[in-house]
Structure formats: structure tokens, C-alpha cells
KOLKE-973964 format. One record per residue (C-alpha): z, y, x. Coordinates in pm, whole numbers, plus 32768, in hexadecimal, padded with zeros to 4 digits. Each point is the difference from the previous one (the first is absolute). Layout:
<rs>
ZYX
...
</rs>
This chain:
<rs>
740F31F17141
7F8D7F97813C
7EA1800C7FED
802581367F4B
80AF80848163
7ED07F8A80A7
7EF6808E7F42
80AB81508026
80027FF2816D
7E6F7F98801E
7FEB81107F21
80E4812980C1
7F3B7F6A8134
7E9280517F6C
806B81667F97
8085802D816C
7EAC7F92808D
7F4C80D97EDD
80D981148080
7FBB7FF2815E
7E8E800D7FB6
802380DF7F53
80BA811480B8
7F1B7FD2815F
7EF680487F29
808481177F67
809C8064816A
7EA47FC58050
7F78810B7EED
80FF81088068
7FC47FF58158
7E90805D7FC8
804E80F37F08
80CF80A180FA
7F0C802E810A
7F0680657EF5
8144811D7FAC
803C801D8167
7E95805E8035
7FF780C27EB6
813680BB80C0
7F55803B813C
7EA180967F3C
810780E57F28
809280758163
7EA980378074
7FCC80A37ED2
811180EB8049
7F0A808C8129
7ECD7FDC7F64
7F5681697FDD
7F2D7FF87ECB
7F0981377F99
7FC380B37EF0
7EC680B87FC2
7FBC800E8170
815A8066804E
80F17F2580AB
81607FCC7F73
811D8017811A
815F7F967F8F
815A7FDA80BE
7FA57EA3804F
7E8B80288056
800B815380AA
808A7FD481AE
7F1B7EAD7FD6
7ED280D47F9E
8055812B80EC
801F7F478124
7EDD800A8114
7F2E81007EF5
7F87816180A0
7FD680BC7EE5
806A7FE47E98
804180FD7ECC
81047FAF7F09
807280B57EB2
81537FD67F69
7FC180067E90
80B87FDD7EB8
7F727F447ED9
8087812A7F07
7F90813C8100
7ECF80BF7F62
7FBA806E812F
7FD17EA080B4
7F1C7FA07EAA
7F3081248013
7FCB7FB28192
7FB87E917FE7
7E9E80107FC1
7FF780EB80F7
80957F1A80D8
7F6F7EBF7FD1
7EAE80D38061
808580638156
80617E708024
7E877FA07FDE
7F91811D80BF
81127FA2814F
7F4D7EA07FC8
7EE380488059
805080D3814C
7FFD7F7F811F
80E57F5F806E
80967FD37E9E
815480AB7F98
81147F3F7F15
802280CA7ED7
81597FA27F38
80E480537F1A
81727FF07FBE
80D2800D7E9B
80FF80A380A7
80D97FCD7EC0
7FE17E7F804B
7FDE800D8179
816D80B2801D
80517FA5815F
7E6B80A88089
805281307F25
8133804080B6
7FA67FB18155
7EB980C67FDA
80DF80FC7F46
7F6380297EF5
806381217EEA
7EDD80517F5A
7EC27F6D7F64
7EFB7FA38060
806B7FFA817C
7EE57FCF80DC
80317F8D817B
7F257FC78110
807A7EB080DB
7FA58048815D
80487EC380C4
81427FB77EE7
8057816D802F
7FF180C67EE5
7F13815A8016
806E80F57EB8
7EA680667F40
803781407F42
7E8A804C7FC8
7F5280197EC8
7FEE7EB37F2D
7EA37FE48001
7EF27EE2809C
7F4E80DB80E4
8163809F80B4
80977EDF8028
7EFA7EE18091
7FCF814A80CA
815480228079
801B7E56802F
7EB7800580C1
808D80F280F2
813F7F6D801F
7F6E7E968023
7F4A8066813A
805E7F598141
8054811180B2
80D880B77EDB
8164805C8048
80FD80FB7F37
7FFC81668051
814680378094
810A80887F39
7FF6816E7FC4
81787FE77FDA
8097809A8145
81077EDC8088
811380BC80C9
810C7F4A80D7
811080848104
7EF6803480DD
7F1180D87F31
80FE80677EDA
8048819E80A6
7ED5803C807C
7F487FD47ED7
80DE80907F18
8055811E80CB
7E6D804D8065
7FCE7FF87E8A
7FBF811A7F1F
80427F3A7EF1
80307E507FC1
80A07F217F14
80BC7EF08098
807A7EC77F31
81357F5A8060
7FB97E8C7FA6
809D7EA17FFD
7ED97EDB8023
80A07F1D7EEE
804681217F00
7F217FCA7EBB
801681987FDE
7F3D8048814B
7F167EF67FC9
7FBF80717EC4
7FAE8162807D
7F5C7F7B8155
7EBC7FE97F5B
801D81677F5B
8095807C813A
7EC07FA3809A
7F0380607F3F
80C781467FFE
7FD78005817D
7E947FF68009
7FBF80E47F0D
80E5811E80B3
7F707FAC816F
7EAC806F7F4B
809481657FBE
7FC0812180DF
81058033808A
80587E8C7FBD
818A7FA57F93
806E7EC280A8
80BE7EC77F80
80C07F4E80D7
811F7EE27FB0
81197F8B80BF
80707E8F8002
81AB80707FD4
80467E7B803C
7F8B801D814A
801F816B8040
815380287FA1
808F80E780BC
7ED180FD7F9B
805B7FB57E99
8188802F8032
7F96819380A4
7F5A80427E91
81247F5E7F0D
7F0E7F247F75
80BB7ED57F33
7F117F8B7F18
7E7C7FAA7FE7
7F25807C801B
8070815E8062
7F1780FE8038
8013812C80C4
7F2081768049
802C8047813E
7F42814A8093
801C8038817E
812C7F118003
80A280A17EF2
80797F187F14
7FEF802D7E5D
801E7F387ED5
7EF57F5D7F4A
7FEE803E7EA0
7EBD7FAA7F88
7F3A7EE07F53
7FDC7E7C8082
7EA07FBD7FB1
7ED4805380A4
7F8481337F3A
817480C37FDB
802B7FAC815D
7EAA80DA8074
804581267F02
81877FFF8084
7F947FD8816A
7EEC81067FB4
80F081257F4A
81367FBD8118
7ED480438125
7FCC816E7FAC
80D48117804E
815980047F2C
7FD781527FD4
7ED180DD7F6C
7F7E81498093
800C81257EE5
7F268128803F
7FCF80D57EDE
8143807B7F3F
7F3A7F837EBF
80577E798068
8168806E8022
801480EE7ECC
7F627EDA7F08
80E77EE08072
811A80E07FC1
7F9B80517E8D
7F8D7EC47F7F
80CC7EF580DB
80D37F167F89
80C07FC58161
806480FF811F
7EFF8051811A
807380058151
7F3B81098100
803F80218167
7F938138808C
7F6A7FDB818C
7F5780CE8108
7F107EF08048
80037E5F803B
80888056814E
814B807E7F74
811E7F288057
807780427ED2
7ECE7F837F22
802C7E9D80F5
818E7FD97F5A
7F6080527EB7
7EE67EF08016
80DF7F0B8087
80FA80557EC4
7F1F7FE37F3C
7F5D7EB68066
81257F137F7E
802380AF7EA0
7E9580447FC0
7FE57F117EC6
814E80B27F72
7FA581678010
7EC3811F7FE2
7FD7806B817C
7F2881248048
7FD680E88173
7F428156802E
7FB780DF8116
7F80810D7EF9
80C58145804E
7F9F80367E66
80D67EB77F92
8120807C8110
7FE7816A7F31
800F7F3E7EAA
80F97F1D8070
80B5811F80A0
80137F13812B
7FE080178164
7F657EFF8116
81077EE7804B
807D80177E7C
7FEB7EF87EEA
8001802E7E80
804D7F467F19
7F8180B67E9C
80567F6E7E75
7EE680147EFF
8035813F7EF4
80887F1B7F08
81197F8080AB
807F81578078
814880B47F6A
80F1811F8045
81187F0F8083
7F0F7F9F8151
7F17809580DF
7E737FAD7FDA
7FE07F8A8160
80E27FA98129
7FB2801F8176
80357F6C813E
7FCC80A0813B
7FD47F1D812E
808F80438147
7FAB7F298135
81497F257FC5
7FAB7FCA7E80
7FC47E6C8005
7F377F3C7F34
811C7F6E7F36
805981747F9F
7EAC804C7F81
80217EB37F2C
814680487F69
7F7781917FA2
7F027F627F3B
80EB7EFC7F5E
80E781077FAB
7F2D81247F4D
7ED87F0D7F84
80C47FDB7EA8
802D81217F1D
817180757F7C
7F547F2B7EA1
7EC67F1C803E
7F1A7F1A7F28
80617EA8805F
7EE97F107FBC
7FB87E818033
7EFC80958116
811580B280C7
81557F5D7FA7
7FD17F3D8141
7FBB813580D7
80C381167F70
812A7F737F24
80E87EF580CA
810080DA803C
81397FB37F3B
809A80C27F10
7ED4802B7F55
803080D07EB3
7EBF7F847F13
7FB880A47ECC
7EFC7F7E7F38
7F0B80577EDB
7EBA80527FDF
7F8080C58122
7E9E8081803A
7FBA80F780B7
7ECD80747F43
7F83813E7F5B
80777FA27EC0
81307F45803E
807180D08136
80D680D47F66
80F37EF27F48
7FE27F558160
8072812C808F
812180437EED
80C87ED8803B
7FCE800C8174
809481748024
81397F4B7F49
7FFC7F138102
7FF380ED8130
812180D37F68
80F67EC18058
7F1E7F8D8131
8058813780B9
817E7FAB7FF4
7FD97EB180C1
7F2C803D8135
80957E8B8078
7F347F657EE8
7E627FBC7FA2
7FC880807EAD
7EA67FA97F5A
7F537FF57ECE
7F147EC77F74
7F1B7FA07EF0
80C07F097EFC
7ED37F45800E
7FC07FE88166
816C7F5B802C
800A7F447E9B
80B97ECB8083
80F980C480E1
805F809A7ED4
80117EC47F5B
80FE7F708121
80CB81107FC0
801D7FDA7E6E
7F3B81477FC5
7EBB7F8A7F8D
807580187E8C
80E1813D8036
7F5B80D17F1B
801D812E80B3
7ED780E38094
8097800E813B
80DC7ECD80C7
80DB80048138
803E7F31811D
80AE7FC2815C
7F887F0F80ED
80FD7FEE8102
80437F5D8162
800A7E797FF6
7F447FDB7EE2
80E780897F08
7F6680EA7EE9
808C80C67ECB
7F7F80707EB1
806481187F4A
80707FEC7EB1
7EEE802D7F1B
803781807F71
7F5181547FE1
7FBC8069813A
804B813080BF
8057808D812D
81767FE47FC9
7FB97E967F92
7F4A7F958153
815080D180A9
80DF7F3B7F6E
7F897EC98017
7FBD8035819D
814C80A48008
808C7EBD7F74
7F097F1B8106
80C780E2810C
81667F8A7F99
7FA37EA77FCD
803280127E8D
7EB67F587FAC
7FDD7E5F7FEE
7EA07F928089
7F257F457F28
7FF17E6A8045
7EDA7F457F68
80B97EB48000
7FFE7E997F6D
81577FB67F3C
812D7FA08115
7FEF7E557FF3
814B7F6D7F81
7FE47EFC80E8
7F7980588171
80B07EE78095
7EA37F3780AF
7FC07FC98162
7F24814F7FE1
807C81317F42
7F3480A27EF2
801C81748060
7F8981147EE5
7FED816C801A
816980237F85
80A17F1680F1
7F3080648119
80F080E880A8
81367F237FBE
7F237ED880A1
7EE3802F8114
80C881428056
81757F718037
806E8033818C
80B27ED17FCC
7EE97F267FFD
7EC87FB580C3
7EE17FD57ED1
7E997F61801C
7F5980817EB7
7E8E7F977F81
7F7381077F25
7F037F1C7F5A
7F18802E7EBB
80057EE47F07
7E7B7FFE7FCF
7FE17FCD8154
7F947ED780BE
809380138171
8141801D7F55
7FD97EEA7F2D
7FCB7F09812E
80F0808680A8
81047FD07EFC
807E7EAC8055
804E807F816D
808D81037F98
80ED7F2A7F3D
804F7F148114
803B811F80EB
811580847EF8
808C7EA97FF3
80057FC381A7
80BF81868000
80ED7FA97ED4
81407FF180F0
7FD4812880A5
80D5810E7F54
7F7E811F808D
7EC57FA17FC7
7F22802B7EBE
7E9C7F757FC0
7FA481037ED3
7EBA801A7F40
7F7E81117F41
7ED2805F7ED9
7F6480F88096
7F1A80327EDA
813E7FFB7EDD
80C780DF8105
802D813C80E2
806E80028145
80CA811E8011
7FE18026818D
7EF0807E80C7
803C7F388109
7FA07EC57F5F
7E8C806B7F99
7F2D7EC87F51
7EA680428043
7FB47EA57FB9
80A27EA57F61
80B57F3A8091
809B80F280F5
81047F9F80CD
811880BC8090
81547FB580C7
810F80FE7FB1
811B7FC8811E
817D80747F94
7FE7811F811D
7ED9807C7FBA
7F60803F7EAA
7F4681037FDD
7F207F8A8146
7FB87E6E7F55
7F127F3D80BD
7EC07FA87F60
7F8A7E9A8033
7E778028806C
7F4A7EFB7FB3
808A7E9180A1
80447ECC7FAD
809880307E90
80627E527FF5
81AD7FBA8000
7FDB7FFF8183
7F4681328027
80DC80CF7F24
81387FA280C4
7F5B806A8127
7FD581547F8A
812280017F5E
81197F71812B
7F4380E880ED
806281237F53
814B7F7B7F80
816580CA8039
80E07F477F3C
7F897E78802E
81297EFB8042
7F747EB180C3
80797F377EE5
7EC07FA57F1A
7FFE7F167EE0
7E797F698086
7EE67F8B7F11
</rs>
């Protein structure tokens, strides 16, 4: 036994001393392999900025790009995408312009960037299209909107890569406290834009704004462009109610208006272009009058003058000026129009087309100005008369002519015709026999095919009737009339019964949940009312659409916002499917998802609509304790 024990001992001590050897040699081995990894490490970083080429043409990534920039005078980049046909078609083109900057002297850097790849460059350069080609002048970036071709642009890049080059200055007007009245108020005409530097929006139309600029400081006379930093200039911004960017305002000798036109380059001239001339056109020959007036489809409005020197003709003008895009505006000194018109200087018109006349109203209605008649007055004459007693209410006018509420719709199939005039007419006499009873309401006829899903809202798309009825009332509310023959005594009974408040409005609505007992309330279009509308209760309520993708992100904070609120009583964190449900109140108008408004317990009908902001747990209680009425101090906290 005991020399057993020994042996095992010499034996434990060799493997010990094998062991040993062993491991500083394989320490040995690792160590080198990881400097040879180390080093492989380091060439992969350098790899990282490495900027390989392709056909000529460099390849700039997030990595490689600010290294590559740096120190460099001149270089043109395109922001591609491997699918765009454009960018495939172009490449050739492209990789001939890189051989041809080559060779110039001194040589310009021709890359590219796959913008689908190179995320963090796309947005910083902005990118939103492709192929998106920029010119780097000394790392700042110089938009090239020529033509795609070799010889425009190594023309363009030779001219900027001169020594000398600099930017033309900006044809964009920039107005401050200091220059802000006397522009606008010197101006016949300029569009100002209200802007905030870190809104995506107004960078997003800076470059269009521009380009729009320079192409209306061309025109003879020219229209100027300005913009107005609001962040800076706020009290400017506060005089002109602007609250969200960009806003964008006409203003003509100091006169402000609203800009309703186009955000792109191209709408922007042919808006700026149209709202330059005069509001109103001169009429000379009784013919011009006489043929609007038989084959219109809208009233003409005619103001009768001695000359452009009237006083009268300057109220007109300036009347005119702020509801030009809404209505037919036309002047004449023509002693022949005042005789047809049987009109004297200092009067306005206002004349229906033939087929829109009946026995129940007169075929015009005139105003006679006297030196105290004010420009609002003028306005609210042509608001007044510009509708017939029974109009045609189309997609093309809704907007303009038909927001009043009540408004009595009775559709079929209108046209107005030669052969189908007469059936228009038929059912449209029926109408006017009722109309002329309730002078507080807007009666109109439309084409069943021209409001196909209104009719389908209200459940009368499968009627089965020639002729369908409907009542859009205030707050959003509307009616449908049983589907039956109709008549004249069938429309008067069915208003009569809208009077008395015998009529229940039509809800499109998701079924009531059985359980609504979450942090955030599921509001449909039944529950609405008992809800968002309760004076009880302050409400926050996100009309949202399920496809959409803001919403979806914001989802989880809009969770955890329910759960911070849950122990305020008076408070309710509500959402709603604006897409599965009406909202049966004007007031809260979804023009986009998700929309956000606050609905305090003293004030419902005037909600407060959250604009833009930070839509996270902490920016939502922001919004939502600044507007608050009915918050305790006592919060259960996240």
C-alpha cells in the first residue's frame, strides 16, 4: 500500500508539471491570437471609415461620411435607393459625371448614398425623395434641381467649385420687429410664413418656399416671399393669432388674409399668381353678364360704379379681396350693364342663373351703398343672397355654400341637362313648395351619386326610393327620412317633425362595450354624449384610426397616462375609433389621426385641441393639468 501511495504522488506531481506547461503555452497562444483579434478589431474599425468606390463613384455611409467631408471644397452626393427606377436608370448617367469631375481641375468627389441603409444621412440631409442630389459646399449642402444629365450638372459643380463662388442670397424676404410693417404695409401684395426653426413642417416647405420666392421676384410686377422666425419674433406672431407652423399669411398694404393655397413650389406660384390680380373683374358688354346668368351654375355678383375713383368701388374691392376664392366677383362702369341690371353707380347685384330661379324669390337682390356701408356689410349681403331659396349642392361647393345648419338635403339623380332637366326640375319644384315655409333653414338638392357614402352613413344607400331625405343639423347631428314616396307633403312633414324635436339623429356607432372599466374609456358614437360631453367631468379623448401608425406608438403612453389619472374622479382618459364611429359634434372635427382634444366640465362645446407636442406620459399631462378644472392634488404616480 505504501509504495502504491508513492507512486501516485510522483505521478499527480508530473501531471501538475505537464499542466503548467502546458497552460503558459497555451496562455502563450491566446495572447497572440488576441492581438492578432485585437488588430483584426482595429482594421474592422478602420474599416468602418474606409470609403470604397464603385464604378468611379465613391460610397459615403453614416460612419465614413463627416470623416470624408471634412477639409473637402466641393463634393456632389446622391441619396439613392437600391429598388428606385429612377436612381437605376441615372446611375450610368452618374458614374459618367464621376469620371468626367475627375478629370477637372482641381478634381471633385463624386459619391453616393443608399439612403435606405444610410438612415441617419437621409434624415439629416432630409431626404424624401429619390434620387436626391446635393451639392457639398465646404460640408454645406447646395439643393441641385437641374436636369439629371452629364453636361448640367459638371456644369453646375464647375461653377460652384470655383474659389470665389458663394450662394445667391435668399430670395425669401426675412422680416423682424424692425422691418416686419414697413414691408408688409408698402406691399401690394406678400406672403409671409410664420415659422418655428426646429419644426419638420417648415423645413420641409423651406426649400419649396424658396424656390417659390425666386420664381415670383422674376414676375413683372414681382410678388414677394418673406418668412418670419415666430420663436424669436413673438410678439409679431401673437398680433396675427398664429399657433401652429408654419402659418402662412397674404397680406396686401398691411392688410392681413388667410392663405389657402398649395405647399409646394408650383401650387404656391399659380396661388400666389391668381390672389395678385384684382378680386373683382371689369364687365363691359351686357353679353358677359346676360351669358353667366343663363348657363351658370353659381350666382354672379356685379357692382355697379362711376369709375375706380368711387369710394364706393374701394369698399367693394376690399370686400371682395378676403372672399375672392368663395364667390364670382364682377365690376362695370358700363351705363348699358347699370340699364340691364337696372342698377345705379354705388349699387351691387347679386344675380342667380335661369335655372335656379322660381316664383317664391326674386331673380336678383341689391345693395345700395351709402358712405357709412362698411366692409363687413358688403360681406354679409353677399353671404346672405348668394344661395338660392333651392340650390345644387355639390362636392365642389359644399364647403362654400352649404355649412349652414339645418340643412334640408334631398337627393336623387340631378342633372341639369337638356334631357334630364325637366325630371331635375320636377322634384325640385316639390322641394321649393316646403322650402318657402322655413326661411330659417338651407334647403338643397344633390346627385345620389355625388354624395353616395353620406347616404350610406345615414342608412339610405339601399332605400329603394327615387328620391331620399336628410337633415344635417348643428353639432354634427343629422336625420334621415323614412324611406317612402315622396312628395311635397312628405318633405313637410318630416321638417315639421325636425321642428318639434320628434326626429332621433342617426349614430354610426360600434356596439356599447359591456365592460369600459380600463384606465382609458372606449367611447363610441352612442356613448359619446353621455361620455366626452358630461359637465361633470373634465375628458382628454384621442380620436385615433386603428390602421394608423402614430397611434399605435403612442398606445402604451396612452395607457400609462390612464393608469397615472385612475384616482381622479372627475377625470376621464377616453379613446375613440374615429374610423368605426361618428362624432356627433362639430366642435370636435378630426381632420387627421390621432387627434387630441381636452374637453373641460365648464366648457364643452369650446374643447381644446392639443397641437402637436410632446405626445410621451409626461407630455400629455402637461397638456392635460394645464387645462384641467376638476384635478385634486392627490395622484396615484407611475
Amino acid at each position: 500500500m505504501r509504495n502504491i501511495a508513492v507512486l501516485l504522488i510522483v505521478l499527480l506531481g508530473v501531471a501538475h508539471f505537464a499542466t503548467v506547461g502546458r497552460c503558459e503555452d497555451e496562455i502563450l497562444e491566446e495572447e497572440e491570437a488576441s492581438e492578432e483579434d485585437s488588430d483584426e478589431e482595429e482594421e474592422d474599425e478602420e474599416d468602418d471609415t474606409e470609403v470604397k468606390e464603385e464604378n468611379g463613384v465613391l460610397v459615403l455611409t453614416d460612419s465614413n461620411y463627416d470623416t470624408f467631408i471634412e477639409g473637402k471644397d466641393t463634393v456632389l452626393v446622391e441619396f439613392y435607393a437600391p429598388w428606385c427606377g429612377h436612381c437605376k436608370q441615372f446611375a450610368p448617367e452618374y458614374e459618367k459625371i464621376a469620371q468626367a469631375l475627375k478629370e477637372n481641375d482641381p478634381p471633385v468627389p463624386v459619391a453616393k448614398v443608399d439612403a435606405t441603409v444610410a438612415t441617419e444621412l437621409a434624415n439629416r440631409f432630409e431626404v424624401s425623395g429619390y434620387p436626391t442630389i446635393k451639392i457639398l459646399k465646404n460640408g454645406e449642402p447646395v439643393d441641385y434641381d437641374g436636369d439629371r444629365t452629364e453636361k448640367a450638372i459638371v456644369a453646375r459643380l464647375k461653377e460652384v467649385a470655383q474659389p470665389d463662388w458663394k450662394p445667391p442670397p435668399e430670395a425669401t424676404l426675412v422680416l423682424t420687429k424692425d422691418n416686419f410693417d414697413e414691408t408688409v404695409n408698402n406691399a401690394d401684395i406678400i406672403l409671409v410664413e410664420f415659422y418655428a426653426p426646429w419644426c419638420g413642417h417648415c423645413k420641409r416647405l423651406a426649400p419649396e418656399y424658396e424656390k417659390a420666392a425666386k420664381e415670383l421676384s422674376k414676375r413683372s410686377p414681382a410678388i414677394a416671399l418673406a418668412k418670419v422666425d415666430a420663436t424669436v419674433e413673438g410678439d409679431i406672431a401673437s398680433r396675427f393669432g398664429v399657433t401652429g407652423y408654419p402659418t402662412l399669411k397674404i397680406f396686401r398694404k398691411g392688410k392681413v388674409f388667410d392663405y389657402n393655397g398649395p405647399r409646394e413650389q408650383y401650387g404656391i406660384v399659380e396661388y400666389m399668381g391668381e390672389q395678385s390680380g384684382p378680386p373683382s373683374k371689369q364687365v363691359q358688354a351686357v353679353k358677359q353678364v346676360q351669358e353667366h346668368v343663363k348657363d351658370g351654375d353659381d350666382a354672379v355678383i356685379v357692382g355697379v360704379f362711376s369709375s375706380e375713383q368711387d369710394a364706393a368701388y374701394e369698399i367693394y374691392i376690399e370686400a371682395c379681396n378676403s372672399l375672392r376664392e368663395d364667390f364670382t366677383f364682377r365690376h362695370s362702369f358700363s351705363s348699358e350693364v347699370s340699364k340691364l341690371l337696372k342698377a345705379s353707380p354705388g349699387q351691387i347685384v347679386i344675380l342667380h342663373p335661369e335655372k335656379f330661379r322660381s316664383k317664391y324669390e326674386p331673380a336678383s337682390h341689391t345693395l345700395t351703398m351709402k358712405d357709412s356701408t362698411s366692409v363687413s356689410e358688403v360681406q354679409e349681403f353677399f353671404k346672405k343672397h348668394v344661395i338660392p331659396l333651392v340650390g345644387h349642392r355639390k362636392p365642389s361647393n359644399d364647403a362654400k355654400r352649404y355649412t349652414k345648419r339645418p340643412l334640408v338635403v334631398v337627393y336623387y339623380g340631378v342633372d341639369f341637362s337638356f334631357d334630364y332637366r325637366k325630371a331635375t326640375q320636377f322634384w325640385r319644384s316639390k322641394v321649393l313648395e316646403v322650402a318657402k315655409d322655413y326661411p330659417e333653414y338651407t334647403f338643397a338638392i344633390a346627385d345620389e351619386e355625388d354624395f353616395a357614402d353620406e347616404l350610406k352613413s345615414l342608412g339610405l344607400s339601399e332605400s329603394g326610393e327615387e328620391v331620399n331625405v336628410a337633415i344635417l343639423a348643428d353639432g354634427g347631428k343629422k336625420y334621415a327620412m323614412e324611406p317612402e314616396e315622396f312628395d311635397s307633403e312628405v318633405l313637410s312633414d318630416f321638417v315639421k317633425a325636425f321642428k318639434k324635436g320628434k326626429l332621433k339623429p342617426i349614430v354610426k356607432s360600434q356596439p356599447v362595450p359591456k365592460n369600459n372599466k380600463g384606465p382609458v374609456k372606449v367611447v363610441v358614437g352612442k356613448t359619446f354624449e353621455d361620455i366626452v360631453m358630461d359637465t361633470q367631468k373634465d375628458v382628454l379623448i384621442e380620436f385615433y384610426a386603428p390602421w394608423c401608425g402614430h397611434c399605435k406608438k403612442m398606445e402604451p403612453d396612452y395607457l400609462a397616462l390612464g393608469k397615472k389619472y385612475k384616482g381622479e374622479k372627475n377625470l376621464v382618459i377616453a379613446k375613440m375609433d374615429a374610423t368605426a364611429n361618428d362624432v356627433p359634434n362639430d366642435s370636435y372635427k378630426v381632420e387627421g389621426f390621432p387627434t387630441i382634444y381636452f374637453a373641460p366640465s365648464n366648457s364643452k362645446q369650446s374643447p381644446v385641441k392639443m397641437e402637436g407636442g410632446d405626445r410621451t406620459v409626461e407630455g400629455l399631462s402637461k397638456f392635460l393639468e394645464k387645462h384641467a378644472t376638476k384635478l385634486s392634488q392627490k395622484r396615484d404616480e407611475l
